[in-house]
C-alpha positions in Angstrom: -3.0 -14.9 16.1 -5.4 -12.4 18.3 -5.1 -14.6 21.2 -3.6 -17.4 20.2 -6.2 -19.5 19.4 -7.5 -18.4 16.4 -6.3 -16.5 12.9 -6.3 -12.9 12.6 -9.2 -11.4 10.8 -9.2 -8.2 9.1 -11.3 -6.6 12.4 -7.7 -7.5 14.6 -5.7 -5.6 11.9 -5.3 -1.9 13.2 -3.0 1.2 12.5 -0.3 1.3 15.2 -0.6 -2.4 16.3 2.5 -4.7 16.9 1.8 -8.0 14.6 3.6 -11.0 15.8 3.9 -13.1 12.9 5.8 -16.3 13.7 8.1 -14.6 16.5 8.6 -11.7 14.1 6.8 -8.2 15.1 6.0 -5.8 12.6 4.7 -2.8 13.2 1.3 -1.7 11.0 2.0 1.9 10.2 -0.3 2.7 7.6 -2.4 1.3 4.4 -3.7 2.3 1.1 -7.2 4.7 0.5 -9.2 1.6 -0.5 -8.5 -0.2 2.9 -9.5 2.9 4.7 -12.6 3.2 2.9 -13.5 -0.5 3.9 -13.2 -0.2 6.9 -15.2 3.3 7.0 -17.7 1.2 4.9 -17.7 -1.7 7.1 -18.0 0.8 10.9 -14.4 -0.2 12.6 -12.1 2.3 13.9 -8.7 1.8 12.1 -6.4 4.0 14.2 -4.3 6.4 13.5 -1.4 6.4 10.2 2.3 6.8 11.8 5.2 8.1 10.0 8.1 5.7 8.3 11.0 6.2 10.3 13.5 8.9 8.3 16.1 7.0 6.5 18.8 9.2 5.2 20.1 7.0 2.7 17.3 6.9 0.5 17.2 10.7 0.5 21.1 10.5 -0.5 20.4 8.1 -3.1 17.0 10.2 -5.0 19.3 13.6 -5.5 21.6 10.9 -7.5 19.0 9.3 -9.4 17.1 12.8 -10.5 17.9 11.7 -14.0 14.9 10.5 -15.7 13.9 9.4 -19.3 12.4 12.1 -21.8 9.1 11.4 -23.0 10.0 10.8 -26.6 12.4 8.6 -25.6 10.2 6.4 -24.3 7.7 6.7 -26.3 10.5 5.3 -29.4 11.4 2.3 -27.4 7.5 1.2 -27.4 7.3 2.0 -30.5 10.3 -0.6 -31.0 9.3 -2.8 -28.2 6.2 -3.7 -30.7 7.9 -3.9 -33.9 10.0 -6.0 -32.5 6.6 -8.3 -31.8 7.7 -7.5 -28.2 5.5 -6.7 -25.5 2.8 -4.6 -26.3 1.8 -1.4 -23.4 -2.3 -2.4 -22.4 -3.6 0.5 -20.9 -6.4 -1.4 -19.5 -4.3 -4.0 -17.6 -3.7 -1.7 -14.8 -7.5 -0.6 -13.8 -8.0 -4.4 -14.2 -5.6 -5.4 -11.4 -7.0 -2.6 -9.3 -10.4 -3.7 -9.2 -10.3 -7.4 -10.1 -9.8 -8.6 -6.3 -10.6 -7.0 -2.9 -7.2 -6.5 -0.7 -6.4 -4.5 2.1 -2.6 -3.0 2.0 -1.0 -1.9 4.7 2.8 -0.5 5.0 4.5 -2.3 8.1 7.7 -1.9 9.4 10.1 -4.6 11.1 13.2 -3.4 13.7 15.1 -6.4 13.4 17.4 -6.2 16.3 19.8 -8.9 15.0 23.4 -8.2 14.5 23.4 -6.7 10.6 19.7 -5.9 11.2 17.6 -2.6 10.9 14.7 -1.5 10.1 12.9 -3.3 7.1 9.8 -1.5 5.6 7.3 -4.3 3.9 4.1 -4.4 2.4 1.2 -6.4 4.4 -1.8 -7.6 1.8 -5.0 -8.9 3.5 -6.9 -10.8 0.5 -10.6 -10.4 2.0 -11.6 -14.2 -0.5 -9.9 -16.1 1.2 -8.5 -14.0 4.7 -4.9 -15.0 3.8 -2.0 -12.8 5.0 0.9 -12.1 2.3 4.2 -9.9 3.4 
């Protein structure tokens, strides 16, 4: 909460901000294209996009997994995915979920200080239908 008295609203939700969320602070480091248009629609400054913290693991771990499938591949196993009466790719099901609700995304960070903790990258959605928070 803002001030403690009432709920955030997607005005208190800013790039760069510390968001207490029951005695856990996360930090708001950036969001997706269609929450920065909103709020260049809507006339509020949303601050400036920080970078993620490096994290040398993950860098480790994509020059292992260069490997990927070739295309005909996996073209073959949709092929037998539906004559198996398996599921069935719908090239339409993505642009549906894009643009079927309103949400504001933002990429927030937690630096959990606890004893095996770290830093812990999340994804913060802001459903504008019903102004509910989901991590």
């Amino acid at each position: 909460m803002p001030d403690g008295s009432r709920p955030y609203d997607w005005p208190d939700l800013k790039l760069g901000m510390d968001l207490n969320v029951h005695q856990r602070v996360f930090r708001i480091i950036n969001c997706d294209d269609f929450t920065k248009s909103f709020y260049a629609n809507e006339g509020v400054n949303l601050g400036t996009p920080e970078d993620y913290p490096a994290n040398p693991f993950e860098y480790a771990r994509s020059m292992i997994n260069m490997k990927t499938v070739p295309p005909d591949q996996a073209f073959f196993k949709n092929y037998i995915e539906v004559k198996l009466k398996g599921g069935r790719p719908n090239g339409g099901l993505k642009s549906f979920l894009d643009n079927d609700r309103r949400v504001l995304s933002f990429s927030i960070l937690w630096d959990d200080t606890s004893y095996d903790g770290g830093e812990k990258f999340y994804t913060l959605n802001f459903f504008l239908s019903d102004k509910t928070i989901e991590v």
